[in-house]
PyMOL commands that place a pseudoatom at each C-alpha (Angstrom):
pseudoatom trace, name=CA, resn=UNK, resi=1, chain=A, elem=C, hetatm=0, pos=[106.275, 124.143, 108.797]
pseudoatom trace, name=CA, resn=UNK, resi=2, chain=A, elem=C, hetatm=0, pos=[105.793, 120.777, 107.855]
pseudoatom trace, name=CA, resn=UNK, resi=3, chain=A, elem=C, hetatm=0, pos=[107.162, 117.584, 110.273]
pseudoatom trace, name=CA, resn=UNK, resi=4, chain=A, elem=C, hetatm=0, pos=[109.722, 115.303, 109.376]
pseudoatom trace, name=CA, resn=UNK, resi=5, chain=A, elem=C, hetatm=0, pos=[108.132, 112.239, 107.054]
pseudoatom trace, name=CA, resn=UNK, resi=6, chain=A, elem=C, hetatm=0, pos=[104.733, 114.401, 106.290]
pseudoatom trace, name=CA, resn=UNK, resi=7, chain=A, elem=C, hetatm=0, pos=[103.636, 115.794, 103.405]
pseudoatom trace, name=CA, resn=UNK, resi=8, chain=A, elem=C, hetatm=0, pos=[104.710, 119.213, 102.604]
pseudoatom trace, name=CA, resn=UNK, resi=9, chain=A, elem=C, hetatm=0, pos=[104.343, 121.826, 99.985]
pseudoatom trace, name=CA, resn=UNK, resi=10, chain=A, elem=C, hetatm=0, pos=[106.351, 120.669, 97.592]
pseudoatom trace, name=CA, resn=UNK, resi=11, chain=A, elem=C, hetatm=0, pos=[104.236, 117.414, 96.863]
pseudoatom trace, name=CA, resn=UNK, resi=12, chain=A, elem=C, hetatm=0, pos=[106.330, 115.139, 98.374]
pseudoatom trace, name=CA, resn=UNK, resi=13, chain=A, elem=C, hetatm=0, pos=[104.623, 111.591, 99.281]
pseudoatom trace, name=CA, resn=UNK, resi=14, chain=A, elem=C, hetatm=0, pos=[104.915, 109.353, 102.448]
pseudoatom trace, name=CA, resn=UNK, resi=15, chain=A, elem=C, hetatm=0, pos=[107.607, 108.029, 100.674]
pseudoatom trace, name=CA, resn=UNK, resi=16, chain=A, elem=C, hetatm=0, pos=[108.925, 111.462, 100.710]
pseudoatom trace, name=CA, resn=UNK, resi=17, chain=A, elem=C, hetatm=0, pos=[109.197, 111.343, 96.652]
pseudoatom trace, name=CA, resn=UNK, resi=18, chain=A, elem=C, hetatm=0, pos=[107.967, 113.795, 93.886]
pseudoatom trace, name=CA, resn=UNK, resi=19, chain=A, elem=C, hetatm=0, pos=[105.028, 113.520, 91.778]
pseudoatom trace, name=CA, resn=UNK, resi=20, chain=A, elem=C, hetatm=0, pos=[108.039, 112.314, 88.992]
pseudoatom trace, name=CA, resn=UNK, resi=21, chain=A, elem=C, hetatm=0, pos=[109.857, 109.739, 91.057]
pseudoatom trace, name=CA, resn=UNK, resi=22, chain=A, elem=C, hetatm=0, pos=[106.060, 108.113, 91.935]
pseudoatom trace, name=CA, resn=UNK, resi=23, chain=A, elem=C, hetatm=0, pos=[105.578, 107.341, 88.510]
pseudoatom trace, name=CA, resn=UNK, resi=24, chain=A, elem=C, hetatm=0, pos=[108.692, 106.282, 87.558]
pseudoatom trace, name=CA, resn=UNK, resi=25, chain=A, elem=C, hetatm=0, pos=[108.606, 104.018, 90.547]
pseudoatom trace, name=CA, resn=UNK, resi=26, chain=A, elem=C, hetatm=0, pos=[105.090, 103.109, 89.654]
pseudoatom trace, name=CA, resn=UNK, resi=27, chain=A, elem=C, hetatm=0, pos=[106.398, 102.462, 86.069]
pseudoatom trace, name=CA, resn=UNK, resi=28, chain=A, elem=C, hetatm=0, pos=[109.499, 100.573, 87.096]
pseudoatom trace, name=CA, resn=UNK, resi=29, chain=A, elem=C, hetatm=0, pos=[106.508, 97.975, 89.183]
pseudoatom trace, name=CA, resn=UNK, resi=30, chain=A, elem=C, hetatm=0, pos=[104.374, 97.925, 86.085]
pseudoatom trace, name=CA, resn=UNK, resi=31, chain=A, elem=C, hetatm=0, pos=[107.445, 96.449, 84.077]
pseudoatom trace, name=CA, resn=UNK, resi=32, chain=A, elem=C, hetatm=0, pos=[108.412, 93.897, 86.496]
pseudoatom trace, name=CA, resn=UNK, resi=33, chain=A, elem=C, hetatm=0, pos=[104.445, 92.316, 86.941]
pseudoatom trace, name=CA, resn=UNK, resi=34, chain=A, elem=C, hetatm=0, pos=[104.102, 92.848, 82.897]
pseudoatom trace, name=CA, resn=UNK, resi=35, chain=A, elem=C, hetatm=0, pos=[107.356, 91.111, 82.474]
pseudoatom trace, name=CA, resn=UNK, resi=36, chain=A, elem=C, hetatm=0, pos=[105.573, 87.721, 84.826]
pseudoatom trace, name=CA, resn=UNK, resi=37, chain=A, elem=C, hetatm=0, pos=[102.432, 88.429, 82.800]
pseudoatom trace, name=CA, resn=UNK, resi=38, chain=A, elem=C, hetatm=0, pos=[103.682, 88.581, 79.214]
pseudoatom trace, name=CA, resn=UNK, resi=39, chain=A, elem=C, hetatm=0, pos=[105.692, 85.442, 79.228]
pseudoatom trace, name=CA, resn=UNK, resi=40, chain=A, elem=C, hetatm=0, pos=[102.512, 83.301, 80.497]
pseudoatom trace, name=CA, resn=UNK, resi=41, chain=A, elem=C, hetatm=0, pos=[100.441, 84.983, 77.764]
pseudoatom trace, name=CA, resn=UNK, resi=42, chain=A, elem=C, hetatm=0, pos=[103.386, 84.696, 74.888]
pseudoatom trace, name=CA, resn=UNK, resi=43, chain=A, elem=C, hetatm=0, pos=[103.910, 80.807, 75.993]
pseudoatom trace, name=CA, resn=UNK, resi=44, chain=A, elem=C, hetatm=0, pos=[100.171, 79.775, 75.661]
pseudoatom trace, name=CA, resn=UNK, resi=45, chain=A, elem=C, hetatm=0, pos=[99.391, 81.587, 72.738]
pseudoatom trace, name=CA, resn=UNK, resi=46, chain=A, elem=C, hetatm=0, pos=[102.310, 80.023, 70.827]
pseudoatom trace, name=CA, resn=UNK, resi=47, chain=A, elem=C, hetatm=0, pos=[101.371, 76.527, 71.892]
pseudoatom trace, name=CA, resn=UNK, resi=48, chain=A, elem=C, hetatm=0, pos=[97.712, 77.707, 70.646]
pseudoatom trace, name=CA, resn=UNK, resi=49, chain=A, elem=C, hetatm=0, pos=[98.752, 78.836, 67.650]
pseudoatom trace, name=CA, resn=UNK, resi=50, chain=A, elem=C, hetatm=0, pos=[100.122, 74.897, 67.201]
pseudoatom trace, name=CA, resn=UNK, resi=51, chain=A, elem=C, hetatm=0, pos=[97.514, 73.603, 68.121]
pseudoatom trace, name=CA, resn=UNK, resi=52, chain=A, elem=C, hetatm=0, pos=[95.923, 73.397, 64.642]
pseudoatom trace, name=CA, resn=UNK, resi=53, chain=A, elem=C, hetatm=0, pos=[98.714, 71.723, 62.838]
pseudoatom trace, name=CA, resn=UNK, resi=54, chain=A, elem=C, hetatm=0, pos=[98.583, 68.869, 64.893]
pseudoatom trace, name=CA, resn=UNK, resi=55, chain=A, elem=C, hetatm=0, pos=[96.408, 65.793, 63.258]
pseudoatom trace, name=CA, resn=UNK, resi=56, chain=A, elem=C, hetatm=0, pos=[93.799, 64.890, 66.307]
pseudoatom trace, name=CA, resn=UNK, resi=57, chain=A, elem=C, hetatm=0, pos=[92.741, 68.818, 65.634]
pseudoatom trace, name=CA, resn=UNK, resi=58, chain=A, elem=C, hetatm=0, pos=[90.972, 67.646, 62.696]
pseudoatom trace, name=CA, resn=UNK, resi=59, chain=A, elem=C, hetatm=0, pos=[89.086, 65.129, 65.180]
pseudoatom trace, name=CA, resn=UNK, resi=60, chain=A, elem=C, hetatm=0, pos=[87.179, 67.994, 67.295]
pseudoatom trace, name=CA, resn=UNK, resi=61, chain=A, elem=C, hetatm=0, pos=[84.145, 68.548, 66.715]
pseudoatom trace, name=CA, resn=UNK, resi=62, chain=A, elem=C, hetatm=0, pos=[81.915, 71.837, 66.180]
pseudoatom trace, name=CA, resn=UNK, resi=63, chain=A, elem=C, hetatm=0, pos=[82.151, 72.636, 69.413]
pseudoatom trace, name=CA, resn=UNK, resi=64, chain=A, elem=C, hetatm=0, pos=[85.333, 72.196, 70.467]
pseudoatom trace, name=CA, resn=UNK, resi=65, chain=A, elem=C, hetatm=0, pos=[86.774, 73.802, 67.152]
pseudoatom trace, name=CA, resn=UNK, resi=66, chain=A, elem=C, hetatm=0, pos=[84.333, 76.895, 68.290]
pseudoatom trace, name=CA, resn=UNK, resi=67, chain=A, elem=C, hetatm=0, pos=[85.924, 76.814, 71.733]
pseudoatom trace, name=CA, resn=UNK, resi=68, chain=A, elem=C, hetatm=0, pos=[89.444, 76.626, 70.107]
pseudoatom trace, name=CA, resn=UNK, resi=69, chain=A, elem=C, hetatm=0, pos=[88.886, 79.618, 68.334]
pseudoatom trace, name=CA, resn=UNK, resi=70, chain=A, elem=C, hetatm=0, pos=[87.676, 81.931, 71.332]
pseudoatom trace, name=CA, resn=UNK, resi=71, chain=A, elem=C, hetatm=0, pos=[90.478, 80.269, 72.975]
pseudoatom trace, name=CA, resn=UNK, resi=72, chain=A, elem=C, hetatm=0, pos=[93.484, 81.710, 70.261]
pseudoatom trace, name=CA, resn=UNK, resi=73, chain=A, elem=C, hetatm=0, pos=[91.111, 84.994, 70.208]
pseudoatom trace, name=CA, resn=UNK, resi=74, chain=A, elem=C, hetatm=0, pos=[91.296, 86.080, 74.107]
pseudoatom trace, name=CA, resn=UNK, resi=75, chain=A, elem=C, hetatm=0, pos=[94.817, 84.738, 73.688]
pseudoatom trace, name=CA, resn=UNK, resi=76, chain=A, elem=C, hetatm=0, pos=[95.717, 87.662, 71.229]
pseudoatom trace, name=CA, resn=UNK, resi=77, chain=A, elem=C, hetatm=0, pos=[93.943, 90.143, 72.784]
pseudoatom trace, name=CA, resn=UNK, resi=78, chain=A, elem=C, hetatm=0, pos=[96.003, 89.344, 76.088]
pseudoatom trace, name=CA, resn=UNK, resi=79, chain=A, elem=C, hetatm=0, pos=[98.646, 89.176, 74.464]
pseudoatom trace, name=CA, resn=UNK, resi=80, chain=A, elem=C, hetatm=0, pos=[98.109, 92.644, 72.681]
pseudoatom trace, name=CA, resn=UNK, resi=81, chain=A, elem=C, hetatm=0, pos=[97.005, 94.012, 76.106]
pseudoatom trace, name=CA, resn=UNK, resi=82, chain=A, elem=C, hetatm=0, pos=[99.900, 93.022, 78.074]
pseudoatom trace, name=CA, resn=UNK, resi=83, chain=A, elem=C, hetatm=0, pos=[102.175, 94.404, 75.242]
pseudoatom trace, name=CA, resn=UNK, resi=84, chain=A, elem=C, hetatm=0, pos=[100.101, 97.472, 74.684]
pseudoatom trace, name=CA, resn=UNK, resi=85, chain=A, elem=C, hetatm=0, pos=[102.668, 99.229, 77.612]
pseudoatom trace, name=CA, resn=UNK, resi=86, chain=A, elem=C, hetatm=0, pos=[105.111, 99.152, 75.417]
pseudoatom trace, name=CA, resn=UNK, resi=87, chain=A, elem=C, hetatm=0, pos=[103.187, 101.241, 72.315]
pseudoatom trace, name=CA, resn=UNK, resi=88, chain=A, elem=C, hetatm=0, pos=[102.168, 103.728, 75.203]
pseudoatom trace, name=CA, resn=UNK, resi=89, chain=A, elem=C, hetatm=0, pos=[105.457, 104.529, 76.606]
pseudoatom trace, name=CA, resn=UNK, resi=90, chain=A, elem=C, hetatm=0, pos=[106.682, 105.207, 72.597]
pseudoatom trace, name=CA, resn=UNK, resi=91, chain=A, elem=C, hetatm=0, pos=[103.969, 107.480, 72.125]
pseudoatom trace, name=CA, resn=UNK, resi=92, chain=A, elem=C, hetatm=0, pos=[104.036, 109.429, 75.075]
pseudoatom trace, name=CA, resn=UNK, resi=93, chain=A, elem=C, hetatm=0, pos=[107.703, 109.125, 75.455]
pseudoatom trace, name=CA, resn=UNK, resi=94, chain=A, elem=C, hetatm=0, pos=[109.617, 112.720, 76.126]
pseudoatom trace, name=CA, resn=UNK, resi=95, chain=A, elem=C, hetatm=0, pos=[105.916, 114.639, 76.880]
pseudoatom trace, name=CA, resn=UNK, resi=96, chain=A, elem=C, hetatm=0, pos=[106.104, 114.595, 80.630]
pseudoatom trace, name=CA, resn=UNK, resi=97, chain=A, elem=C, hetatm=0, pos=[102.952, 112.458, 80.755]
pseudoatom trace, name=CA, resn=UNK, resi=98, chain=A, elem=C, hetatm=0, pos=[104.729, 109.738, 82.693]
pseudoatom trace, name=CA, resn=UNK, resi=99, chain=A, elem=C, hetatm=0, pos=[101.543, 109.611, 85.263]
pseudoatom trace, name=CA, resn=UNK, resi=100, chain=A, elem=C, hetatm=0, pos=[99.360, 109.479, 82.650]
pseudoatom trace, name=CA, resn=UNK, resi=101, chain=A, elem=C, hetatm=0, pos=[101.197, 106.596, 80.919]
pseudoatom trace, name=CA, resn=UNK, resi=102, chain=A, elem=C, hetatm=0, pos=[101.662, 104.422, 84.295]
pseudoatom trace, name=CA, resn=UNK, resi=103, chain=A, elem=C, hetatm=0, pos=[97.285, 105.519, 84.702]
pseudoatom trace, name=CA, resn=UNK, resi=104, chain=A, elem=C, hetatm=0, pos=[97.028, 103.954, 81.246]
pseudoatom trace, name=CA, resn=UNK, resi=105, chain=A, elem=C, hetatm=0, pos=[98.687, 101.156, 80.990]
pseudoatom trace, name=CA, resn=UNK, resi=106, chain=A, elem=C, hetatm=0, pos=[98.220, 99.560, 84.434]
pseudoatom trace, name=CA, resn=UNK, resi=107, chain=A, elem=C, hetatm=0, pos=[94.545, 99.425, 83.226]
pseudoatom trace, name=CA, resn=UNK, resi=108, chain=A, elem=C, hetatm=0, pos=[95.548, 97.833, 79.926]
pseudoatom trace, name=CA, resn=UNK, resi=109, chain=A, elem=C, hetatm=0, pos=[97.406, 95.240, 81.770]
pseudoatom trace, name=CA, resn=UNK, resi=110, chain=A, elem=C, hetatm=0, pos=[94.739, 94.873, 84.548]
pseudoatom trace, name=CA, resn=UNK, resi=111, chain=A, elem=C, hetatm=0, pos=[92.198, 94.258, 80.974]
pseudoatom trace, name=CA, resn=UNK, resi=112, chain=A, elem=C, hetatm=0, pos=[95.453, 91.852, 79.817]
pseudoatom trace, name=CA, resn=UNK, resi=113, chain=A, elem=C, hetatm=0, pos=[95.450, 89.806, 83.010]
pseudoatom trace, name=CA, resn=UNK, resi=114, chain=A, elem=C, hetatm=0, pos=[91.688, 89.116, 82.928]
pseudoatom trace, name=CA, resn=UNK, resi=115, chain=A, elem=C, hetatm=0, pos=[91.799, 88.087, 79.065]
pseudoatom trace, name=CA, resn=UNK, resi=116, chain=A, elem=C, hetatm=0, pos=[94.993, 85.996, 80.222]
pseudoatom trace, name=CA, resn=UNK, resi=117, chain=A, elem=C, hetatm=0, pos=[92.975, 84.093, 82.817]
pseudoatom trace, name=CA, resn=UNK, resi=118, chain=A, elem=C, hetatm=0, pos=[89.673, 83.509, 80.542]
pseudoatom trace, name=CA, resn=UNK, resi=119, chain=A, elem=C, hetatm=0, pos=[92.368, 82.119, 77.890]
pseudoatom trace, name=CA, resn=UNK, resi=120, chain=A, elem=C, hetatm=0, pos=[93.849, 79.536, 80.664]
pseudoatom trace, name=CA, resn=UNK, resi=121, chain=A, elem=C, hetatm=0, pos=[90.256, 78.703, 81.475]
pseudoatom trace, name=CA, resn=UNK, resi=122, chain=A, elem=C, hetatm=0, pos=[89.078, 78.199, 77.926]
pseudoatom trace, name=CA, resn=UNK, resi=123, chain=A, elem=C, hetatm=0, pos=[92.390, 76.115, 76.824]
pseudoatom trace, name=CA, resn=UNK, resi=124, chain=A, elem=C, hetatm=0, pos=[91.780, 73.872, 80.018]
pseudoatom trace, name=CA, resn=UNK, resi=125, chain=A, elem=C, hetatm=0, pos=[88.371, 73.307, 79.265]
pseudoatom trace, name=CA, resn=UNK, resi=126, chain=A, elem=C, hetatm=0, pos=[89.596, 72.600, 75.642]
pseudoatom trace, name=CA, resn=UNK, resi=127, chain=A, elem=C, hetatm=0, pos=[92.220, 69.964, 77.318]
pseudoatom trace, name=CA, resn=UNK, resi=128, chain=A, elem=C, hetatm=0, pos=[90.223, 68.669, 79.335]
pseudoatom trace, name=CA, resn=UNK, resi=129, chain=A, elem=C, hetatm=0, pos=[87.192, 67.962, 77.067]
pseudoatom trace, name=CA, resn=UNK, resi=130, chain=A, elem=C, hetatm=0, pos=[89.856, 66.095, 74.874]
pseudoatom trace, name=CA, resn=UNK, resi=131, chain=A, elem=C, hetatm=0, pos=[91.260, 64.205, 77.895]
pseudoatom trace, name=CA, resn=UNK, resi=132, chain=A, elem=C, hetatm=0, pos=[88.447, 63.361, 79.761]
pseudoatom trace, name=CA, resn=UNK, resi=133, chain=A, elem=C, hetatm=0, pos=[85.319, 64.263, 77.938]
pseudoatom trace, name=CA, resn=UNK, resi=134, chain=A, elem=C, hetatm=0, pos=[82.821, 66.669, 78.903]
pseudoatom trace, name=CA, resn=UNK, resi=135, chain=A, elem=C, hetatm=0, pos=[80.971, 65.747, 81.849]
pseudoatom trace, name=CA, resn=UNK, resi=136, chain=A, elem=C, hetatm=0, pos=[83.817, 66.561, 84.641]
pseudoatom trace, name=CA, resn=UNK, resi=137, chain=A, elem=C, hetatm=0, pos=[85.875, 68.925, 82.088]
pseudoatom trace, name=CA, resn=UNK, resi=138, chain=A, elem=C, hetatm=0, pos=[83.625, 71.983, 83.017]
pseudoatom trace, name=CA, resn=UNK, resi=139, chain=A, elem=C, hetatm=0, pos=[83.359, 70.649, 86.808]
pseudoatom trace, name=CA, resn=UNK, resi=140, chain=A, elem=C, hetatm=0, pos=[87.580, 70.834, 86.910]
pseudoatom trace, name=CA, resn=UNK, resi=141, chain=A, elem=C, hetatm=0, pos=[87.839, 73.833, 84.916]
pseudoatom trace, name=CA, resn=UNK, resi=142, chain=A, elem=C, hetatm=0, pos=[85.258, 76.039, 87.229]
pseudoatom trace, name=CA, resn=UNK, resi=143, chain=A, elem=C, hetatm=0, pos=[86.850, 74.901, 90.255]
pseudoatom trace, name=CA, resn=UNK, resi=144, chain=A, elem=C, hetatm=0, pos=[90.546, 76.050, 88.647]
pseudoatom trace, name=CA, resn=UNK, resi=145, chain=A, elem=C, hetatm=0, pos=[89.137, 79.466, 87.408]
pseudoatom trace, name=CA, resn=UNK, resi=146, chain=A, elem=C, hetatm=0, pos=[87.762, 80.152, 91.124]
pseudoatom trace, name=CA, resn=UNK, resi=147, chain=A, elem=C, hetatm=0, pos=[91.000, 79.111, 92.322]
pseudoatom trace, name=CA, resn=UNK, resi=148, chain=A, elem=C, hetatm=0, pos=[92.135, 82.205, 89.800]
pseudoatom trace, name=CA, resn=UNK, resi=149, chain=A, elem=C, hetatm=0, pos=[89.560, 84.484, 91.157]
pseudoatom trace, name=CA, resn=UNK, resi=150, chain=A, elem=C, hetatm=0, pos=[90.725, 84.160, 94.423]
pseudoatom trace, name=CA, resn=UNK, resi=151, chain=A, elem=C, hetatm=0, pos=[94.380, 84.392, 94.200]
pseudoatom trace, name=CA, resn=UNK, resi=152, chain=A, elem=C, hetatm=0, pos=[94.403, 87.322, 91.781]
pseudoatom trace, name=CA, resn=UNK, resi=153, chain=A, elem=C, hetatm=0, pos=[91.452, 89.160, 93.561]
pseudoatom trace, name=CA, resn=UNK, resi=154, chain=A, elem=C, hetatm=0, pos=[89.617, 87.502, 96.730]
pseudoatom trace, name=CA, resn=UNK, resi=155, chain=A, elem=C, hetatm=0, pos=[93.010, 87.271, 98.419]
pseudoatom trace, name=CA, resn=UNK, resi=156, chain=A, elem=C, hetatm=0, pos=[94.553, 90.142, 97.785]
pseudoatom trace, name=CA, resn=UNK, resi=157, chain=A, elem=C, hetatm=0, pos=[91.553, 92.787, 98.433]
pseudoatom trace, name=CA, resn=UNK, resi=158, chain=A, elem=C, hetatm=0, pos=[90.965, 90.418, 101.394]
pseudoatom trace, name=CA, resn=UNK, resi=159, chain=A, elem=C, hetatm=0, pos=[94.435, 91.680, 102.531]
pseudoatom trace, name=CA, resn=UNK, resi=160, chain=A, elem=C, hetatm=0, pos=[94.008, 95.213, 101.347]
pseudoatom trace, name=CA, resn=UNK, resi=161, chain=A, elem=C, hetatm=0, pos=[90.697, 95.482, 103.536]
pseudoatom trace, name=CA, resn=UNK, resi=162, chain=A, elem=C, hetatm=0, pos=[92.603, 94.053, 106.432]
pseudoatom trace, name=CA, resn=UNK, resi=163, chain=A, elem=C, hetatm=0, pos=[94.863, 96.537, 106.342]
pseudoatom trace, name=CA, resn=UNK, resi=164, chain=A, elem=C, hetatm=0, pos=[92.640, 99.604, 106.310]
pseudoatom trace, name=CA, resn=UNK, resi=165, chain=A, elem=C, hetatm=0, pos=[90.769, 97.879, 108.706]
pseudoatom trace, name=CA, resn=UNK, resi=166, chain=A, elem=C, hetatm=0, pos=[93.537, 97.926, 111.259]
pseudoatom trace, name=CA, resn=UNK, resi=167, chain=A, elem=C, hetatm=0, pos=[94.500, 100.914, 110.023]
pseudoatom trace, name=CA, resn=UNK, resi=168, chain=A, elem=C, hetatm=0, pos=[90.660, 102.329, 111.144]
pseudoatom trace, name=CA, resn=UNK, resi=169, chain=A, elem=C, hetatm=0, pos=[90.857, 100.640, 114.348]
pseudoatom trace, name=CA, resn=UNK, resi=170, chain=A, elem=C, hetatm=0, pos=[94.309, 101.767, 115.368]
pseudoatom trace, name=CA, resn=UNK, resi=171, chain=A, elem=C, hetatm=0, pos=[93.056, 105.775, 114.495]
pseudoatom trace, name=CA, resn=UNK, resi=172, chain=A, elem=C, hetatm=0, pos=[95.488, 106.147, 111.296]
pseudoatom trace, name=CA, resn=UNK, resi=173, chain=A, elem=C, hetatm=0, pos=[93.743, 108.053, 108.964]
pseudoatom trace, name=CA, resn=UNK, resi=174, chain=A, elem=C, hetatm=0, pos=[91.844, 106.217, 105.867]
pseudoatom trace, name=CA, resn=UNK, resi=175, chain=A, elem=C, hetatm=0, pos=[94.082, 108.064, 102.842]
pseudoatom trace, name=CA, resn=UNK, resi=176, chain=A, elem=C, hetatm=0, pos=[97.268, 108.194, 104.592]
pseudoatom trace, name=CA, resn=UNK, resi=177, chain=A, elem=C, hetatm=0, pos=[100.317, 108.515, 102.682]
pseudoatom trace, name=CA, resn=UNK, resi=178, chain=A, elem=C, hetatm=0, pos=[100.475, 105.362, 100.119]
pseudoatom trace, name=CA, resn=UNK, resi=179, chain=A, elem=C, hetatm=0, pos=[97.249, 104.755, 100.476]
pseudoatom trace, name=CA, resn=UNK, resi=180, chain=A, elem=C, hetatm=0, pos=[94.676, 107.381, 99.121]
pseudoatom trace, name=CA, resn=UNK, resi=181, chain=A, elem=C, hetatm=0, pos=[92.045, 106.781, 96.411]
pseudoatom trace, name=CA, resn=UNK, resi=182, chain=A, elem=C, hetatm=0, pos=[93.226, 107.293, 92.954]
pseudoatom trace, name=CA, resn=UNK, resi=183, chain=A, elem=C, hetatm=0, pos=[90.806, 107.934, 90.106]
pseudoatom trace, name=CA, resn=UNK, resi=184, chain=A, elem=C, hetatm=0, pos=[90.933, 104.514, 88.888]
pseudoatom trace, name=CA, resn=UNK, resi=185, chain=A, elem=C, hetatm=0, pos=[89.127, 103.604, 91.577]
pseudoatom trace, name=CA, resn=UNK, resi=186, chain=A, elem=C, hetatm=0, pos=[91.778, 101.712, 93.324]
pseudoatom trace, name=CA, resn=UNK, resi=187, chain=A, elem=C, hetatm=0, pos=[94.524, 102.789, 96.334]
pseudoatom trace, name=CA, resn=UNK, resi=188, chain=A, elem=C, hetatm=0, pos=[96.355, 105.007, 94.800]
pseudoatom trace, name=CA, resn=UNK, resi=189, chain=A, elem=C, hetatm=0, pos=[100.073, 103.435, 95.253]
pseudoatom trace, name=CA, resn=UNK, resi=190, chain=A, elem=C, hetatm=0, pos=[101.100, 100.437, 93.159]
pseudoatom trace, name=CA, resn=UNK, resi=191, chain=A, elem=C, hetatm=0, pos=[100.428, 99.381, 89.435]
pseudoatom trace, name=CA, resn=UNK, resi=192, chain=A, elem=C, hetatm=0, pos=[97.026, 99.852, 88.477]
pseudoatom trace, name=CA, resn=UNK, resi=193, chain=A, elem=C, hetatm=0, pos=[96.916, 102.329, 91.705]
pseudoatom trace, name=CA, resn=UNK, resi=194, chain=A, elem=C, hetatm=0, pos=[97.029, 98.899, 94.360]
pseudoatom trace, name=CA, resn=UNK, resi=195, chain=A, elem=C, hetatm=0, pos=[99.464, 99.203, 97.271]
pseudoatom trace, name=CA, resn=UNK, resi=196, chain=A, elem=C, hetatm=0, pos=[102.953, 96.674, 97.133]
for i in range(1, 196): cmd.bond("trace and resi %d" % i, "trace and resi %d" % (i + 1))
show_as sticks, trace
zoom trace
């Protein structure tokens, strides 16, 4: 017989949920960091989209106009990644794929984030080259997109290493409860399978 706040036969969690309530608790995260995401994405990209109306535009030249436009491109496609939730949940909708669909999309928006940051980094270097000119605009903007790098990834894995580290040392298992690999590569717990 299984002990109180272990995992039993009826695939309860260390959260002591069902396979069901996971992903709709997974799902319910997803929304809430897609929600952050989208308005970034949705906020640039309109102020992009200006961009071209506005009479210095017709002052860049060929490379800056070529910058512009990969700029507005990996703008839609985050934008169209970070919405792309949205499509999945109507198509799988009432086919009791809800694991599949959290699976799915948290890679979309994991795709959606990285497109979101390579957009802030090309419109900054875009700015900046405008601003300031070219010889400290790509200095500035590779400094900011490291400072990216390691909030949205060096820092956090940083912390997620910790934690199985002490975990290790303190002789809790590797894949306890909450934190046991998922197929997507990652811990298999929050949005795109991190742990909260």
């Amino acid at each position: 017989m299984a002990e109180p706040g272990t995992d039993s036969d009826h695939g309860r969690t260390g959260r002591r949920e069902s396979p069901d309530e996971r992903a709709d608790r997974r799902w319910t995260d997803l929304l809430q960091e897609v929600r952050v995401a989208q308005t970034g994405s949705q906020v640039l990209f309109g102020f992009l989209l200006s961009v071209v109306f506005m009479p210095r535009f017709a002052q860049l030249g060929g490379f800056d106009r070529g910058l512009y436009v990969v700029t507005v491109v990996l703008g839609a496609l985050a934008t169209g990644s970070l919405a792309a939730p949205v499509a999945y949940h109507r198509i799988f909708a009432g086919h009791r794929l809800k694991p599949q669909l959290v699976d799915a999309a948290a890679r979309l928006v994991t795709i959606g984030l990285l497109l979101l940051a390579l957009t802030i980094g090309s419109a900054l270097l875009l700015l900046l080259r405008t601003a300031i000119g070219s010889a400290i605009s790509g200095w500035i903007t590779g400094a900011v997109m490291l400072w990216f790098v390691s909030c949205w990834m060096l820092i956090p894995l940083r912390h997620r290493w910790r934690r199985r580290h002490d975990g290790a040392c303190t002789g809790a298992p590797e894949d306890a409860p909450g934190q046991g690999s998922h197929p997507s590569g990652f811990g298999g717990d929050g949005p795109a399978g991190r742990p909260p």
